[in-house]
PyMOL commands that place a pseudoatom at each C-alpha (Angstrom):
pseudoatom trace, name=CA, resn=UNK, resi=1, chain=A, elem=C, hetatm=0, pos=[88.170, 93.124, 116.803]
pseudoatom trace, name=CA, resn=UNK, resi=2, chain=A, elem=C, hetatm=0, pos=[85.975, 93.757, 113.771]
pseudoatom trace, name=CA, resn=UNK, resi=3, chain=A, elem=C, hetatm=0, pos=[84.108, 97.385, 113.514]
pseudoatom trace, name=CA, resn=UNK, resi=4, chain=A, elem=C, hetatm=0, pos=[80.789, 98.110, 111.592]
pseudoatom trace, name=CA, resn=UNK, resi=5, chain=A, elem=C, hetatm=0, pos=[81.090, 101.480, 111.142]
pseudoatom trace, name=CA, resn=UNK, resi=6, chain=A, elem=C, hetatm=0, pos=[80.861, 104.174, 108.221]
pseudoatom trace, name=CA, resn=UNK, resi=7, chain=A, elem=C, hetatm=0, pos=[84.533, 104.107, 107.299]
pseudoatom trace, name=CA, resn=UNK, resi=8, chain=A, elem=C, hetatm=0, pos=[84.448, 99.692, 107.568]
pseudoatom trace, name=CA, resn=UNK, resi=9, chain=A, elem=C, hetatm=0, pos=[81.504, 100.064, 105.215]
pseudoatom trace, name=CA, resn=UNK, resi=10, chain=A, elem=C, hetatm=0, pos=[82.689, 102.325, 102.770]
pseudoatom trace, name=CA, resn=UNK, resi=11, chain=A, elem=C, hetatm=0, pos=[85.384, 99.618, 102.385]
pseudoatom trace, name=CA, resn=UNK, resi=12, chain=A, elem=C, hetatm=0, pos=[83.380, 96.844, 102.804]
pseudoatom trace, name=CA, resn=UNK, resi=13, chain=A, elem=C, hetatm=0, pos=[81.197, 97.819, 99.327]
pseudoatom trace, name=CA, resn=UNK, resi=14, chain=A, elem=C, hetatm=0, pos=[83.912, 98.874, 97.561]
pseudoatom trace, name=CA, resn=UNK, resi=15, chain=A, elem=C, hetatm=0, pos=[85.917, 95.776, 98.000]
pseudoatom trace, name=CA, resn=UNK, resi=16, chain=A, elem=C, hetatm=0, pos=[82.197, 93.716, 97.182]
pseudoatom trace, name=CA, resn=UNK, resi=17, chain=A, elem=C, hetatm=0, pos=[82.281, 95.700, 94.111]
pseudoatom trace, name=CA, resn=UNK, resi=18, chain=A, elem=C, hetatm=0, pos=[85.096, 95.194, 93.027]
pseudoatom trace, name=CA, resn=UNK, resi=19, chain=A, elem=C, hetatm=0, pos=[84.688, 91.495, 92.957]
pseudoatom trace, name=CA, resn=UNK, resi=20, chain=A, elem=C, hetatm=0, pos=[81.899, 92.035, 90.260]
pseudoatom trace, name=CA, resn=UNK, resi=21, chain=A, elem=C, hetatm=0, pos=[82.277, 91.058, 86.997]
pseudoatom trace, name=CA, resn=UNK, resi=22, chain=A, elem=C, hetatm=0, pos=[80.369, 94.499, 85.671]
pseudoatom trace, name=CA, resn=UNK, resi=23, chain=A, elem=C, hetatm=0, pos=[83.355, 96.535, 87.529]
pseudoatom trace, name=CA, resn=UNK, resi=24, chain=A, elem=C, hetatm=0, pos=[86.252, 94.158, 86.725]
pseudoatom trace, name=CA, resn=UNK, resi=25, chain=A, elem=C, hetatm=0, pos=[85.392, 94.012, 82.943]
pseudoatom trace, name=CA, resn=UNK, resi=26, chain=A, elem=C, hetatm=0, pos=[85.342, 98.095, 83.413]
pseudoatom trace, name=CA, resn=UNK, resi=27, chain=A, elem=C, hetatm=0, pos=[88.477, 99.721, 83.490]
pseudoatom trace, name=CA, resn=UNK, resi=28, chain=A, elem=C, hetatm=0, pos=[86.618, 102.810, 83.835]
pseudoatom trace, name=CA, resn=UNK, resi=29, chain=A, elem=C, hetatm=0, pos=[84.559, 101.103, 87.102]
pseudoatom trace, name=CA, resn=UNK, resi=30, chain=A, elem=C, hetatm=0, pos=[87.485, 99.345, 88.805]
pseudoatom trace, name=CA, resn=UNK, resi=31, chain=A, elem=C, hetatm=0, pos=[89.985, 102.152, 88.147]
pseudoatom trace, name=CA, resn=UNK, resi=32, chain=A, elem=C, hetatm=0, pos=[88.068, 104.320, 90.050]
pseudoatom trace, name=CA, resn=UNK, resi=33, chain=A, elem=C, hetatm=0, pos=[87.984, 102.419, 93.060]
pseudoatom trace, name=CA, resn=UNK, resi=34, chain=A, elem=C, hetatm=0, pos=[91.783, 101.851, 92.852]
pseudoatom trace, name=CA, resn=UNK, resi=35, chain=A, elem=C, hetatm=0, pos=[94.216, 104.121, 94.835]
pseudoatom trace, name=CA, resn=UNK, resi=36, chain=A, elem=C, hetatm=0, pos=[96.535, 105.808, 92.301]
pseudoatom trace, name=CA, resn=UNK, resi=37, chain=A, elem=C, hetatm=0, pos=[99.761, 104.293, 94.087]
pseudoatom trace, name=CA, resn=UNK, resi=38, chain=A, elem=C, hetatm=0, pos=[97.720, 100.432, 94.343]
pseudoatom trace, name=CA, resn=UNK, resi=39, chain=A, elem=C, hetatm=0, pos=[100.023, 97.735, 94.105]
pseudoatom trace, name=CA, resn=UNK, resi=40, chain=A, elem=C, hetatm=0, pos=[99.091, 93.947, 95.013]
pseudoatom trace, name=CA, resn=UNK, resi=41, chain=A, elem=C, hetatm=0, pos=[100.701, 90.650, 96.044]
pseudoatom trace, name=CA, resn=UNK, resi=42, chain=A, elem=C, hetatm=0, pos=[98.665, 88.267, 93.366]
pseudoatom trace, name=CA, resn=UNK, resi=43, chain=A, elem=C, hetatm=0, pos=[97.702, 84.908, 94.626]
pseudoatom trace, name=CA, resn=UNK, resi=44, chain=A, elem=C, hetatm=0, pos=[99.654, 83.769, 91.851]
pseudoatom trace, name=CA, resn=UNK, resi=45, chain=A, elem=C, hetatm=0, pos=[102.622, 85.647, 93.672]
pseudoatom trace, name=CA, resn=UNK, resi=46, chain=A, elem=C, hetatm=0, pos=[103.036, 87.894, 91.055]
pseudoatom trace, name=CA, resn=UNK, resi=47, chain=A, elem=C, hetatm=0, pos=[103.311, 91.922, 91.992]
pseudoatom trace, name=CA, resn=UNK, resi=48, chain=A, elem=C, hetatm=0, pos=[100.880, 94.057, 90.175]
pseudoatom trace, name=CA, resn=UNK, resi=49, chain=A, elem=C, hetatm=0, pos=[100.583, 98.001, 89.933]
pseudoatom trace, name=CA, resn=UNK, resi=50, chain=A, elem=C, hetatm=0, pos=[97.161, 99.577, 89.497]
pseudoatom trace, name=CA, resn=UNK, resi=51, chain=A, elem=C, hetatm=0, pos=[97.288, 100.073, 85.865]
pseudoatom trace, name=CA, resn=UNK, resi=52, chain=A, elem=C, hetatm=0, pos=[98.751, 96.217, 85.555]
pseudoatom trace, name=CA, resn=UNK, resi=53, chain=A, elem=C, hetatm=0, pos=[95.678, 94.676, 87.385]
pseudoatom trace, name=CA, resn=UNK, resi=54, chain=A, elem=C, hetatm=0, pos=[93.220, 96.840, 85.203]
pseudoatom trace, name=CA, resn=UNK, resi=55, chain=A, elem=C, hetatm=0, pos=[94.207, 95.926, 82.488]
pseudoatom trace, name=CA, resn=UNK, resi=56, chain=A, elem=C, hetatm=0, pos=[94.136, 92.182, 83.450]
pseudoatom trace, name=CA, resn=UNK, resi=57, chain=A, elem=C, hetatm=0, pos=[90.745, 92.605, 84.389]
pseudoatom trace, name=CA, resn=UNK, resi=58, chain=A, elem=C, hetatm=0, pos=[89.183, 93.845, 81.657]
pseudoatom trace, name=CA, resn=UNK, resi=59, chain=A, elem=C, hetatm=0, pos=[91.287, 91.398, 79.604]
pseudoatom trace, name=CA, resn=UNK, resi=60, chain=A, elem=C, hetatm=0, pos=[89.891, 88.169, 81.343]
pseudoatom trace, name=CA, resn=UNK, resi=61, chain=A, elem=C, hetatm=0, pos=[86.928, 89.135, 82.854]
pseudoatom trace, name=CA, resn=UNK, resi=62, chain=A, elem=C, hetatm=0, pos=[83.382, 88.308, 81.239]
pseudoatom trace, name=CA, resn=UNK, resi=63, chain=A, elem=C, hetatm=0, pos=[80.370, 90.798, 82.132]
pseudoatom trace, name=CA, resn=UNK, resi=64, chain=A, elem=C, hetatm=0, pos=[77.923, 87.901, 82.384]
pseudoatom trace, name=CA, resn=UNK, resi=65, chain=A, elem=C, hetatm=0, pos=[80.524, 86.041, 84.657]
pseudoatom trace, name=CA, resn=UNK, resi=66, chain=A, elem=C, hetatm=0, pos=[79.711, 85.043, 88.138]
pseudoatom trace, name=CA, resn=UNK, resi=67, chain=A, elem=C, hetatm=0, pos=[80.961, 87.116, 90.944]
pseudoatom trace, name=CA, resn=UNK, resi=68, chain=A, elem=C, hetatm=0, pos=[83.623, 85.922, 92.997]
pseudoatom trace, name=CA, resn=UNK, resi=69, chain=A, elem=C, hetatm=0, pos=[82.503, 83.793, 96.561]
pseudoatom trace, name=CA, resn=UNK, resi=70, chain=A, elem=C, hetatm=0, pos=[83.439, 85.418, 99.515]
pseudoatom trace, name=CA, resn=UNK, resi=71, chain=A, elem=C, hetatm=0, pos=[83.424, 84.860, 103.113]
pseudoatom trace, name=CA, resn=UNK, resi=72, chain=A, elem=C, hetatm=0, pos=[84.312, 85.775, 106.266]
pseudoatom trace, name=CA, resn=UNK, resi=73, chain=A, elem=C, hetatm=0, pos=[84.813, 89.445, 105.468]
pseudoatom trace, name=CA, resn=UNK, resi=74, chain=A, elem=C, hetatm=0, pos=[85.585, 91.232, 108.438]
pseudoatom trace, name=CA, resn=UNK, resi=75, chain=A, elem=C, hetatm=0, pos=[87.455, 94.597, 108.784]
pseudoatom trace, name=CA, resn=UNK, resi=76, chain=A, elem=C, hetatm=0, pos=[88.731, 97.277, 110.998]
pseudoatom trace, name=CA, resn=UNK, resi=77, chain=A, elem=C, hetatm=0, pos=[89.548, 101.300, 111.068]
pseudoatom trace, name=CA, resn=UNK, resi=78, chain=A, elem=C, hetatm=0, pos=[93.514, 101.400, 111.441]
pseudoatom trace, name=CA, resn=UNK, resi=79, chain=A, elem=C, hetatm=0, pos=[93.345, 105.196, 111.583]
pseudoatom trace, name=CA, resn=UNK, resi=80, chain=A, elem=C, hetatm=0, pos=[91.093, 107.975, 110.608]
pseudoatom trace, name=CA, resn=UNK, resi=81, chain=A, elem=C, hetatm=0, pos=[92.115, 107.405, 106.781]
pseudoatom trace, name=CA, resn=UNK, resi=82, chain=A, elem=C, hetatm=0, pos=[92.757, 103.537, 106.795]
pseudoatom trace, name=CA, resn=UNK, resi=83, chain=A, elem=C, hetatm=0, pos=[90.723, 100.453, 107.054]
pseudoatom trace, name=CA, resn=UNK, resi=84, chain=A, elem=C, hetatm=0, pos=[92.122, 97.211, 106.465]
pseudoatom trace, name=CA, resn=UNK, resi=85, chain=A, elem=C, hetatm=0, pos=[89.522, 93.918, 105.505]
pseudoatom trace, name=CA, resn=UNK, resi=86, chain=A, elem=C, hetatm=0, pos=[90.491, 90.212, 105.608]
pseudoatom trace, name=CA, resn=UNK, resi=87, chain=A, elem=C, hetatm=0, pos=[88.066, 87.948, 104.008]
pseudoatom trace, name=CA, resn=UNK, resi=88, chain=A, elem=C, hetatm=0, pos=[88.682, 84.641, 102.123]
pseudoatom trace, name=CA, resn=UNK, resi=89, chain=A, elem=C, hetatm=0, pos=[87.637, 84.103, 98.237]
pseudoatom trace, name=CA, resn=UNK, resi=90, chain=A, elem=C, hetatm=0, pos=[86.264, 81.278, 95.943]
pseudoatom trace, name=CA, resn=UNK, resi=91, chain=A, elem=C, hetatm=0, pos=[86.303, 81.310, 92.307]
pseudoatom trace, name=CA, resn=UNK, resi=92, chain=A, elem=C, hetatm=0, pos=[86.837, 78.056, 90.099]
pseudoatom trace, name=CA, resn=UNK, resi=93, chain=A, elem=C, hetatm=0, pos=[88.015, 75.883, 92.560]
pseudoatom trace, name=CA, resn=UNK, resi=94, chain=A, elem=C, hetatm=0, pos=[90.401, 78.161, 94.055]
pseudoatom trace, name=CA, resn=UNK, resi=95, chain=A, elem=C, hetatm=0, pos=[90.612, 79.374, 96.990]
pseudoatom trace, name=CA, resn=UNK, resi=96, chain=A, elem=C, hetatm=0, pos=[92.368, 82.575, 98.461]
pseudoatom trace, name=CA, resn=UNK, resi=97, chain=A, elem=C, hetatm=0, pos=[92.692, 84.372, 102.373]
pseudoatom trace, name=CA, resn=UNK, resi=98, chain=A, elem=C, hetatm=0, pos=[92.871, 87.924, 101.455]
pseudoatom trace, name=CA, resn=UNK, resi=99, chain=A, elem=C, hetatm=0, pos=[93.886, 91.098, 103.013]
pseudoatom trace, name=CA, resn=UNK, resi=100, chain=A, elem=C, hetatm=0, pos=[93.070, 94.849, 101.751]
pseudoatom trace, name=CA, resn=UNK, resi=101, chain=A, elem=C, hetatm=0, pos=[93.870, 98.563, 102.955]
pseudoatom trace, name=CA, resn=UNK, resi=102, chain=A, elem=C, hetatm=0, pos=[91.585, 101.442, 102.132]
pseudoatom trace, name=CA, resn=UNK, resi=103, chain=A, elem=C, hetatm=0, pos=[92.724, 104.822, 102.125]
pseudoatom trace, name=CA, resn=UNK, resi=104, chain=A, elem=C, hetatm=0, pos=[90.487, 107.626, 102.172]
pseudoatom trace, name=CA, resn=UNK, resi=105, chain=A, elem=C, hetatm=0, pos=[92.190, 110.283, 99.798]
pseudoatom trace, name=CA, resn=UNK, resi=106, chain=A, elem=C, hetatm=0, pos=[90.185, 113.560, 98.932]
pseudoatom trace, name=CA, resn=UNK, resi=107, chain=A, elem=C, hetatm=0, pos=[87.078, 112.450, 100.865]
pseudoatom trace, name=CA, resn=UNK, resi=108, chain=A, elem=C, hetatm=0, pos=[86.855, 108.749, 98.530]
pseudoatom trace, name=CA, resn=UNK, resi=109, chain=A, elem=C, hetatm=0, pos=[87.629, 105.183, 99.807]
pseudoatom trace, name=CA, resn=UNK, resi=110, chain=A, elem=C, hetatm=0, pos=[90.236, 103.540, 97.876]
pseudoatom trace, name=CA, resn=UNK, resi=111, chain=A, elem=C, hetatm=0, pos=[91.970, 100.281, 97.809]
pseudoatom trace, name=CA, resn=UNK, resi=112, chain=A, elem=C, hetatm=0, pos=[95.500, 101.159, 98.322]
pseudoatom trace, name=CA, resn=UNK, resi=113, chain=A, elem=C, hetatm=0, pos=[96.890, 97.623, 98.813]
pseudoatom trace, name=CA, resn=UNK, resi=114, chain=A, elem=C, hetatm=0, pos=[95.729, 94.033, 98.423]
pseudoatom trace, name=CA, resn=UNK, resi=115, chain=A, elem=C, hetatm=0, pos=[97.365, 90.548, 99.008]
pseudoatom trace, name=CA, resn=UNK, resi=116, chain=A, elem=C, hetatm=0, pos=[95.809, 87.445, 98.046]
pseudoatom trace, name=CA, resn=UNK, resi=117, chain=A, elem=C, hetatm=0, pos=[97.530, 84.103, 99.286]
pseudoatom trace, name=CA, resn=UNK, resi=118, chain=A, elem=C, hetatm=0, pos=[96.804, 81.018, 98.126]
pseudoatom trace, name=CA, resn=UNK, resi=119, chain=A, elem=C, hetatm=0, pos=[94.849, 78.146, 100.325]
pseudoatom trace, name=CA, resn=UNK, resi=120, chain=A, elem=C, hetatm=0, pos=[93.471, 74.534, 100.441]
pseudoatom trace, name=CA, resn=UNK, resi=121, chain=A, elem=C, hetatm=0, pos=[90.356, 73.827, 102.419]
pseudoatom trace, name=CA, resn=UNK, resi=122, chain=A, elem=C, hetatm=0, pos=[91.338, 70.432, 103.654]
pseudoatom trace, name=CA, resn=UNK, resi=123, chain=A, elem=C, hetatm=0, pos=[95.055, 72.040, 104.860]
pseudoatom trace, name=CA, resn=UNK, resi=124, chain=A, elem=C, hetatm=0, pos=[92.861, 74.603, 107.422]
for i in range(1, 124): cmd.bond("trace and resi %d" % i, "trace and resi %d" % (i + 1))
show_as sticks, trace
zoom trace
């Protein structure tokens, strides 16, 4: 059952962040939201590492580019140190369900692990 509480929220915004254009053009910004073991299942299916996906970002991201659409964002406290959020994206015509863990490590929330899989509207 989705939680609302401070851990869920601390996730919450970070993930909402980092769906930004001003933090994915920053590899500064989105690197320090990032766990430093992050890996990710791409919607594309390829398998990225943290320093991978940071660099993609800031290679293909705009700063005046609108933010990703997302819905559905829900999430839930695993453990004292883990939250994991489903929630389902839009961006150019593509749509993605997509699942995150958040770690927190030294007192900070960080995404530790992200898959994004692939969907079609009319096939749900």
């Amino acid at each position: 059952m989705p939680e609302h509480n401070a851990a869920v929220e601390a996730a919450m915004e970070g993930e909402l962040a980092l769906l930004t254009p001003e933090v994915r053009c920053s590899p500064e910004r989105a690197g320090a939201l990032l766990h430093p073991d992050f890996q990710e299942f791409g919607a594309s299916g390829r398998h990225w590492s943290r320093a991978a996906i940071i660099a993609s970002l800031a290679a293909t991201t705009e700063p005046g580019a609108r933010p990703v659409a997302v819905s559905a964002l829900r999430g839930v406290q695993l453990a004292p140190d883990l939250v994991h959020l489903t929630y389902d994206t839009a961006y150019d015509g593509s749509r993605a369900h997509r699942s995150s863990l958040w770690r927190r490590t030294e007192g900070r929330w960080l995404l530790w692990f992200h898959q994004a899989t692939p969907f079609d509207v009319r096939a749900t």
